[in-house]
ZAMARGU-4260 file (C-alpha; in steps of 0.2 Angstrom, whole numbers, plus 5000, padded with zeros to 4 digits):
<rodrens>
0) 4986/4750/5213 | 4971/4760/5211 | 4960/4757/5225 | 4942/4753/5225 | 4927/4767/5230
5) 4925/4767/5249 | 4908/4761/5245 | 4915/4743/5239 | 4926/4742/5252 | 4913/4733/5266
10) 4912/4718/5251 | 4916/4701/5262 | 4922/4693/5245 | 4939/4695/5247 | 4944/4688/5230
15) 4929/4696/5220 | 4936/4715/5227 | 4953/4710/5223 | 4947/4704/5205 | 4939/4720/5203
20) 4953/4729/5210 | 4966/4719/5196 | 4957/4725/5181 | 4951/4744/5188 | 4970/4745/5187
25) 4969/4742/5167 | 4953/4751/5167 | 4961/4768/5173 | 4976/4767/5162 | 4963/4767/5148
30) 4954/4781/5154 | 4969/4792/5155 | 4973/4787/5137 | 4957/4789/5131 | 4957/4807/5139
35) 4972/4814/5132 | 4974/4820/5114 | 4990/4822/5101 | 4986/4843/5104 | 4993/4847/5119
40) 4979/4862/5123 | 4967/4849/5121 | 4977/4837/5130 | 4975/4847/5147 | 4955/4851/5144
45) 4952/4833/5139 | 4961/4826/5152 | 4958/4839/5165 | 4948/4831/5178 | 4950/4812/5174
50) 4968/4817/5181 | 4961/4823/5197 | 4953/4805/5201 | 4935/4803/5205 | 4927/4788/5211
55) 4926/4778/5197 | 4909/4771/5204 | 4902/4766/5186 | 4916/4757/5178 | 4916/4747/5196
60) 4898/4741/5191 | 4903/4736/5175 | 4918/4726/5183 | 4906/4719/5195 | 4893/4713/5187
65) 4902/4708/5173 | 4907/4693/5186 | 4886/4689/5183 | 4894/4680/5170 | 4913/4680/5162
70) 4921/4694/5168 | 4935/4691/5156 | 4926/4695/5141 | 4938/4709/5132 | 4922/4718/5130
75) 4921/4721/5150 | 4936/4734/5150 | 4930/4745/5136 | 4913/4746/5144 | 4920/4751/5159
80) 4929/4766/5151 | 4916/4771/5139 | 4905/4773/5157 | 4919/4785/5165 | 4921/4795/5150
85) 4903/4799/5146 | 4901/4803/5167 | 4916/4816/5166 | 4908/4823/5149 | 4892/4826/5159
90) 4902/4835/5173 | 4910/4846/5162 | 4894/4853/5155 | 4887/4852/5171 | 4899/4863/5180
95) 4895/4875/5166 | 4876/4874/5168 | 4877/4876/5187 | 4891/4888/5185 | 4901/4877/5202
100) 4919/4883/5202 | 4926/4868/5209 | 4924/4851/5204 | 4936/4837/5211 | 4945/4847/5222
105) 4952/4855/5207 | 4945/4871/5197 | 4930/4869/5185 | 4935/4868/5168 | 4924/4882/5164
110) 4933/4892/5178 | 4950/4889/5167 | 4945/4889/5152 | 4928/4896/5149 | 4912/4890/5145
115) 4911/4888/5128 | 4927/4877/5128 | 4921/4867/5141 | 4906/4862/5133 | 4916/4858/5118
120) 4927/4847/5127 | 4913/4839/5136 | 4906/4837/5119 | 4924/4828/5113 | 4922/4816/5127
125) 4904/4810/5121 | 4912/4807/5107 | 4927/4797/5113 | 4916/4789/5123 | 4900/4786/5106
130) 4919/4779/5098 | 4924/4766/5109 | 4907/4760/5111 | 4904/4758/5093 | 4915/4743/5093
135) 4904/4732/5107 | 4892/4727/5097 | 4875/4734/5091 | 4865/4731/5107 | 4878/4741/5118
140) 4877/4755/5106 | 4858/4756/5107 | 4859/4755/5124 | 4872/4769/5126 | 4864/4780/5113
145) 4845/4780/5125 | 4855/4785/5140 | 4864/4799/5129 | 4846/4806/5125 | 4840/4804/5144
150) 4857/4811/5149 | 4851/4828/5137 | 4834/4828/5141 | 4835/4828/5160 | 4848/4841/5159
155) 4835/4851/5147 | 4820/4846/5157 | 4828/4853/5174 | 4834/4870/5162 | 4816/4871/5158
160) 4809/4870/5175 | 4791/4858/5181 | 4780/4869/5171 | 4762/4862/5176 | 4768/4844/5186
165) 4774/4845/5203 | 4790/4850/5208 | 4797/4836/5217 | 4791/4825/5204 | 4798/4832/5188
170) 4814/4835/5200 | 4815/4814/5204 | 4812/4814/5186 | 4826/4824/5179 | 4839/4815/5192
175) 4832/4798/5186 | 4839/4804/5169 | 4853/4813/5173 | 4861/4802/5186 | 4850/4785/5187
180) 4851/4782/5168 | 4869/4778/5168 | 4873/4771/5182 | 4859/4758/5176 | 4868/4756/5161
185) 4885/4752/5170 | 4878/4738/5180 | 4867/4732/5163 | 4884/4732/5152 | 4893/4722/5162
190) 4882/4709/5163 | 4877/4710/5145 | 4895/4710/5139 | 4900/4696/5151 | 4887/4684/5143
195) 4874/4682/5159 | 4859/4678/5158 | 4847/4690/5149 | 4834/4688/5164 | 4845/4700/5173
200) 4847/4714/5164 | 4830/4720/5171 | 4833/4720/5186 | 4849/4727/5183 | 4842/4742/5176
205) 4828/4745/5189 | 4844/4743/5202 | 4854/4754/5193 | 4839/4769/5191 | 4836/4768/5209
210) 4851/4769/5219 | 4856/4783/5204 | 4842/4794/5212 | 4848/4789/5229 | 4866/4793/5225
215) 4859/4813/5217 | 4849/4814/5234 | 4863/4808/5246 | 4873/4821/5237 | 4858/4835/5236
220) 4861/4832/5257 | 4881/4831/5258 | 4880/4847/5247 | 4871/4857/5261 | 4880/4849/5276
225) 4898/4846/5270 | 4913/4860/5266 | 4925/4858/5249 | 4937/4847/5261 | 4926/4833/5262
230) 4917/4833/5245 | 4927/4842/5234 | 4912/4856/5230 | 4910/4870/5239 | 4896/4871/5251
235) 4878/4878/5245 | 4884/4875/5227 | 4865/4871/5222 | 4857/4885/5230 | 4866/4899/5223
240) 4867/4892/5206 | 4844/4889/5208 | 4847/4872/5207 | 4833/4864/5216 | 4835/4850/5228
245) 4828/4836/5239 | 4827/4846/5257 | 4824/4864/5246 | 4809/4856/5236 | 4804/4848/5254
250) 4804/4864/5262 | 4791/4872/5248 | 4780/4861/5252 | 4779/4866/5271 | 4768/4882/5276
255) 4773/4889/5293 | 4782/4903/5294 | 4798/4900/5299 | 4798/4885/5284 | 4792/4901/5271
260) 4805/4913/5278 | 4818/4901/5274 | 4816/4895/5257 | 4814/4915/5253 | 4831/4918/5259
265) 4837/4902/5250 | 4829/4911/5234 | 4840/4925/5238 | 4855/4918/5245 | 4871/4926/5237
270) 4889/4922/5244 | 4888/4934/5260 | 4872/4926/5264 | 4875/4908/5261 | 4887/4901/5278
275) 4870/4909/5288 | 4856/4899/5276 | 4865/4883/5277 | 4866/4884/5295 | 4848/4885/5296
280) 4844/4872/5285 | 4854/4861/5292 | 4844/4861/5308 | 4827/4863/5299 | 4818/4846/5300
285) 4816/4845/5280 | 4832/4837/5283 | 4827/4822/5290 | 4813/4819/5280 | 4825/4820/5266
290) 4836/4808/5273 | 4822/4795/5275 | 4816/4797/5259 | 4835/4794/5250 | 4837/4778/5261
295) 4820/4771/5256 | 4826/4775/5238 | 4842/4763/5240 | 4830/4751/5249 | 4818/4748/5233
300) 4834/4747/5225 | 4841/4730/5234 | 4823/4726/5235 | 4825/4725/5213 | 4838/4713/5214
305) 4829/4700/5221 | 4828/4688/5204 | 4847/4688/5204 | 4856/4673/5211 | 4863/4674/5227
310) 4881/4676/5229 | 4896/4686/5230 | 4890/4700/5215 | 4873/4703/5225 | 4879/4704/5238
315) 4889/4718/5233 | 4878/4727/5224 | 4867/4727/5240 | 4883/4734/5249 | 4884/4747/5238
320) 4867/4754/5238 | 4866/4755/5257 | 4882/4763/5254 | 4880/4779/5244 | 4869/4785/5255
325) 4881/4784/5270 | 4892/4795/5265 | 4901/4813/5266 | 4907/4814/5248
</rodrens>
């Protein structure tokens, strides 16, 4: 049976997590079918990190608030792939853009392959993914194609850089787009497919954009304190790609010297230098200030669910917010 992400697991509703856990079984056969292609190069570039697992956080939200209303709508199980498959499109051209060699705890598809067929296979996943979703009815396919724009203008708008606006703004921005935007449509899918009531798929969506800007952060801070054991990247991955985040835009903003020196060397790091900058960072207190401002993130997102019914589906969504930013991977 395929298990549910840790970040479930503290859910008191026994039968709801064993629900879940029925049909995330279904749903991850579909995904590895959907993955896999009659060519068998493209087979093993397709289905290249589906097969090394993941999380599966997004289809989970679509299983889980489907049960906002009937989770055994035929539409749930579709939606729940279509969310996987567009998350793994945007990690292959991800990797490819931030140039990370592992991913998964396997070897980047750019690493095996090369970039160019790495973004093409990310591209053959999108449209899987646009495929699948054509068949769930006109408002699920307007829904998917918004977040498919955000999805490319957050990845453009970070390429591009803040220009004129503040750093640490445009950067929430771009991770609201990037990550935010679908993890917000998983939880509003379910629902939506389910037949629940319309009045939640607000604040499903304010839910789902702000514990998806404090899953990006909690990862900007495992990123700099955890090894390739834990969370399947190596360590620093952001900083030597120039990636900015959280505790590195923090740090710009602070003047003393030893603040100064620091992001300087992060600007320089290389892979000789990179084991000595983390160490520092790690200690520096931009860290803590990073911390506080991710967990107030996941705090505004329970506070968003407040409209929704009391029961075993909020209850578990609040589980999960607090959730992702306890973590080490």
């Amino acid at each position: 049976m395929v298990l549910l992400p840790k970040q479930f697991r503290s859910v008191a509703d026994a039968n709801l997590l064993r629900a879940i856990e029925s049909k995330l079984e279904e749903v991850e056969n579909r995904i590895q079918a959907a993955t896999r292609h009659t060519e068998s190069m493209v087979d093993s570039m397709a289905n290249h990190l589906a097969a090394a697992g993941g999380k599966r956080l997004r289809p989970v939200l679509v299983l889980l608030t489907s049960h906002l209303g009937d989770p055994a709508a035929p539409e749930v199980l579709d939606a729940a792939v279509v969310m996987e498959i567009t998350h793994l499109a945007t990690l292959y051209h991800d990797d490819v853009m931030d140039q990370a060699q592992t991913r998964r705890g396997v070897d980047a598809a750019h690493m095996v392959w090369g970039n160019n067929v790495a973004i093409l296979t990310g591209d053959l996943l999108f449209a899987r993914a646009s495929n699948i979703v054509s068949d769930l009815g006109e408002e699920a396919l307007k829904l998917q194609a918004k977040v498919f724009e955000q999805l490319v203008l957050g990845q453009l708008h970070e390429t591009i850089g803040p220009q004129s606006s503040d750093p640490l703004e445009h950067y929430l921005e771009v991770v609201r787009d990037k990550t935010g935007s679908l993890i917000a449509l998983s939880a509003r899918l379910g629902a939506l497919l389910a037949g629940a009531d319309r009045s939640y798929q607000e604040p499903l969506q304010a839910f789902g954009e702000k514990v998806g800007v404090a899953f990006q952060l909690a990862d900007d801070l495992i990123d700099i304190r955890s090894s390739a054991s834990e969370s399947g990247k190596d360590g620093g991955t952001d900083i030597l790609a120039g990636v900015p985040t959280l505790p590195t835009l923090l740090l710009t903003k602070r003047d003393d010297a030893e603040s100064s020196q620091l992001a300087a060397d992060i600007a320089a790091a290389n892979e000789t230098t990179i084991a000595s900058v983390l160490q520092r960072l790690r200690v520096h207190p931009v860290m803590q200030e990073a911390e506080e401002i991710t967990q107030r993130w996941a705090a505004d997102a329970i506070k968003a669910i407040e409209p929704l019914p009391q029961g075993s589906v909020k209850s578990a969504l609040e589980a999960f917010a607090k959730a992702v930013v306890d973590r080490r991977g």
